[in-house]
Rosetta silent file (secondary structure, phi, psi, omega in degrees, C-alpha in Angstrom):
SEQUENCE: XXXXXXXXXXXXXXXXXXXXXXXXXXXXXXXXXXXXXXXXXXXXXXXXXXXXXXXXXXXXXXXXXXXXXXX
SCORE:     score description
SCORE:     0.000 S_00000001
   1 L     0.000  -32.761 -178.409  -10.279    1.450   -5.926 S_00000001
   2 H  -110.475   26.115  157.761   -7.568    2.080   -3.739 S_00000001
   3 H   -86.942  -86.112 -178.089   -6.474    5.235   -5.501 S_00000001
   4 H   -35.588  -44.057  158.787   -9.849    6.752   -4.915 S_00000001
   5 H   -29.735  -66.524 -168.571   -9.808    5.261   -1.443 S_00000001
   6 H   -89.702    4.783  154.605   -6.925    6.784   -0.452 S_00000001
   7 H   -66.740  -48.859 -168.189   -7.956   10.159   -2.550 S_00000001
   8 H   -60.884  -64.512 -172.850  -11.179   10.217   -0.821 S_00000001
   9 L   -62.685    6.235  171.663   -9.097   10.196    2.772 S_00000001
  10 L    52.891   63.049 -170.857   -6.864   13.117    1.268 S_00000001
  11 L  -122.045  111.471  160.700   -3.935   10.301    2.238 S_00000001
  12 L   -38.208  137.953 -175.080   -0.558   10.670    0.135 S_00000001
  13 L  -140.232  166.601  157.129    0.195    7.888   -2.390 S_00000001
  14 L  -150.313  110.658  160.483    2.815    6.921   -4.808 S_00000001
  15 L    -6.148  141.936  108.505    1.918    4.948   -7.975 S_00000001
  16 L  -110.574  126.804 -169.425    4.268    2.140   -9.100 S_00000001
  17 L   -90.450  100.728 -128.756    4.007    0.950  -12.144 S_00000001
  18 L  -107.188   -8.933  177.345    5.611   -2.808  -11.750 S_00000001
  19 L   -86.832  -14.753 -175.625    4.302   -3.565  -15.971 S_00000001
  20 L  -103.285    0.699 -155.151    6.951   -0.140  -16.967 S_00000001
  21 L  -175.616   88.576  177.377    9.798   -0.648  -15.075 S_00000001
  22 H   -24.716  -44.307 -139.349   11.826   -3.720  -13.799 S_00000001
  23 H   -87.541  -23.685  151.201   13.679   -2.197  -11.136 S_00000001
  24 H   -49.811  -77.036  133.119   10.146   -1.488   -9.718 S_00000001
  25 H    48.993  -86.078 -161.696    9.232   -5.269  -10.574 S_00000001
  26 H   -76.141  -12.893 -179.967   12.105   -6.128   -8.475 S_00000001
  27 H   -48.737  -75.895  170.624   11.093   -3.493   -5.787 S_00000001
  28 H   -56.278  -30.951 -168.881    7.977   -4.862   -5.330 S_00000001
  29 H   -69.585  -42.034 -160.120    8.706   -8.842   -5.140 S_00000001
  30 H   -80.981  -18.280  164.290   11.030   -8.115   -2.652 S_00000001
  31 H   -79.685  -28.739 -173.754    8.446   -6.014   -0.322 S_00000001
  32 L  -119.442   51.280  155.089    5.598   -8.211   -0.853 S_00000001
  33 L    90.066  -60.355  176.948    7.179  -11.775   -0.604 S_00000001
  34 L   132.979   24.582  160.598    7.430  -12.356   -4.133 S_00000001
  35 L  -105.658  149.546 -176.348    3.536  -11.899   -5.123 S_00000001
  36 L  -134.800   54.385  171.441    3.204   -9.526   -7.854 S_00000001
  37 L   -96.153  147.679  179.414   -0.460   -9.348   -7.795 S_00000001
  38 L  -123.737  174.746    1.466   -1.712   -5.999   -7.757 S_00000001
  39 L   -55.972 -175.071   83.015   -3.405   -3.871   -6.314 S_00000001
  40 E  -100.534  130.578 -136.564   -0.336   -3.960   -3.438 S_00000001
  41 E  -122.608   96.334 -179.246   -0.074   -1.572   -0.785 S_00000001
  42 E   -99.251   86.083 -179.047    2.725   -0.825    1.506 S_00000001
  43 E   -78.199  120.319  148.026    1.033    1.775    4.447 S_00000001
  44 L   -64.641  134.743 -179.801    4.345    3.355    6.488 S_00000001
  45 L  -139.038  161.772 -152.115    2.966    4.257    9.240 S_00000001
  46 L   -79.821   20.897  171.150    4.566    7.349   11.439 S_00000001
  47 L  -127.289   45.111  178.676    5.907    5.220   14.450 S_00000001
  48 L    63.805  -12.825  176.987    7.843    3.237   11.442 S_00000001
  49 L   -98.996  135.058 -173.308    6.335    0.121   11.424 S_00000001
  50 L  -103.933 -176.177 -105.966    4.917   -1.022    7.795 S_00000001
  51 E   164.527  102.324 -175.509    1.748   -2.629    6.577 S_00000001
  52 E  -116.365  115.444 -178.153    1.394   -4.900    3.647 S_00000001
  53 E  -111.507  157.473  155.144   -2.515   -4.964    2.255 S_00000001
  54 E  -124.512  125.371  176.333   -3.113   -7.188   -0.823 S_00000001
  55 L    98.699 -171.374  161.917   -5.851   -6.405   -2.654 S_00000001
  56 L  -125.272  106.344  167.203   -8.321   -3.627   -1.620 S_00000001
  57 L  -113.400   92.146 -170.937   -9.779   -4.908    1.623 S_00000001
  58 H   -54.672  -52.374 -176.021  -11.401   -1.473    2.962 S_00000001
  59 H   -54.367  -42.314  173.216  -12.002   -2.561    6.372 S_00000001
  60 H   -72.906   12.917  137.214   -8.260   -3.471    6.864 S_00000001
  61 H   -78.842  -23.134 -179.959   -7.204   -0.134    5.541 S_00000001
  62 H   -84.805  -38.492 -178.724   -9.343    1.696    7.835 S_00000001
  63 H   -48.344  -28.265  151.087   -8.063   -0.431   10.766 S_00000001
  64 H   -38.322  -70.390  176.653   -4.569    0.738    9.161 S_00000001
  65 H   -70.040  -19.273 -167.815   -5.389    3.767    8.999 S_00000001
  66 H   -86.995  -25.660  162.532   -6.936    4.376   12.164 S_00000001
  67 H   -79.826  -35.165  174.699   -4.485    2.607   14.077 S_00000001
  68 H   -70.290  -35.683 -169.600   -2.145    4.789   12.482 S_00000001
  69 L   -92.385    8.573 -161.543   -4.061    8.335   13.458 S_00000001
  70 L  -119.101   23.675 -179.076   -4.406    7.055   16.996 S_00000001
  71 L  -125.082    0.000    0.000   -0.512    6.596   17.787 S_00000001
């Protein structure tokens, strides 16, 4: 869902695959805390300050994003 989310907003993504590849894994634990539930979501946003979603909660991605197109 939150591939197609962020397809549908024509919003750049980048897979990680955290079941192929440890070093992701280790990547991940250390951005999100240590849960390694997925989906997780790191939004960058352009005045540098990040954004940790868990899950697909749509309204708090659009308030991400929208907070994000309005700075």
């Amino acid at each position: 869902m939150v591939k197609d989310y962020l397809t549908a907003k024509n919003l750049p993504f980048t897979e990680k695959l955290i079941d192929q590849d440890e070093l992701i894994k280790a990547e991940m634990m250390r951005l999100s805390d240590g849960y390694l539930g997925v989906p997780f979501t790191l939004v960058e946003k352009d005045n540098g300050e990040s954004k940790k979603i868990v899950g697909f909660d749509q309204k708090l991605f659009d308030d991400t994003i929208n907070t994000n197109e309005h700075q």
